[in-house]
C-alpha positions in Angstrom: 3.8 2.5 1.0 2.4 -1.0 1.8 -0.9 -2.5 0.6 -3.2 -4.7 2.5 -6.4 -7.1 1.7 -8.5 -8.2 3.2 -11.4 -11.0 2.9 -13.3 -10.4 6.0 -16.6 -8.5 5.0 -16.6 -6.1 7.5 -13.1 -6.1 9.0 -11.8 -3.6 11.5 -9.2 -1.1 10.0 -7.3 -1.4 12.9 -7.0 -4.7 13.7 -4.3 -6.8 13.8 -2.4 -8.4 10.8 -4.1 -11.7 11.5 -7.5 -10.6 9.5 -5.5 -8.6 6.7 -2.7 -10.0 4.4 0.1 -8.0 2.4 0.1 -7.3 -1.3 3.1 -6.6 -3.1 2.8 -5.0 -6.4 4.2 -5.6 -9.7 7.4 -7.1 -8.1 5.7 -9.5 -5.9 8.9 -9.2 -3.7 9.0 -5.6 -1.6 7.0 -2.7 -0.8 6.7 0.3 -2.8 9.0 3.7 -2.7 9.1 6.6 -3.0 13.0 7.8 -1.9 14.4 10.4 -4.7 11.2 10.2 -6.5 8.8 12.6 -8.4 6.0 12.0 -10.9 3.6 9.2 -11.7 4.0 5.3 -11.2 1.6 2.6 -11.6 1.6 -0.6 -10.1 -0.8 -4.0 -10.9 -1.4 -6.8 -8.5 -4.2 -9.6 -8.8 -5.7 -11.0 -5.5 -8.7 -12.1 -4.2 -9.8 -9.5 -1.7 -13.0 -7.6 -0.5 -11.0 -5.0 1.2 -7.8 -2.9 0.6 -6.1 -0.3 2.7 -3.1 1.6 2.2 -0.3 2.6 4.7 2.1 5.2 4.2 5.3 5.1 6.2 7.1 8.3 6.2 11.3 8.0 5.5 13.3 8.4 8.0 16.2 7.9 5.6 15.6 11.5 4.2 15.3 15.1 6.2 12.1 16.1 4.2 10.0 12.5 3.0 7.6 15.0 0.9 3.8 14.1 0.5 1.4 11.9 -1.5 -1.1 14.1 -3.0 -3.3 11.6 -5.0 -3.7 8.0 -4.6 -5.9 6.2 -7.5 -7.2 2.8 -7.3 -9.0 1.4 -9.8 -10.8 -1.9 -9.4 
């Protein structure tokens, strides 16, 4: 899953990268997964941002990549 911000106020969800920059959490170095993995995580960050959005990339790694059923941001 990767995390994006954005400072634009009313920035277009599908825009390129150029208006939205890349948050990595807790490690500050990669992207979050989810490979072999069951249960509950949580992750911190601090950034300036008036936007987030959330992009999950399916495995291709494993023949069944499961699905996210809850996604809770707190802000």
């Amino acid at each position: 899953m990767q995390i994006w911000g954005s400072l634009e106020e009313t920035p277009d969800p599908y825009q390129s990268q150029t208006r939205w920059f890349k948050i990595y959490p807790t490690s500050m170095s990669q992207d979050i997964e989810f490979i072999k993995y069951s249960g509950t995580q949580a992750w911190t960050f601090s950034a300036n941002f008036l936007w987030l959005k959330f992009r999950m990339i399916p495995s291709t790694q494993v023949i069944d990549p499961g699905i996210m059923q809850k996604l809770i941001v707190r802000t």
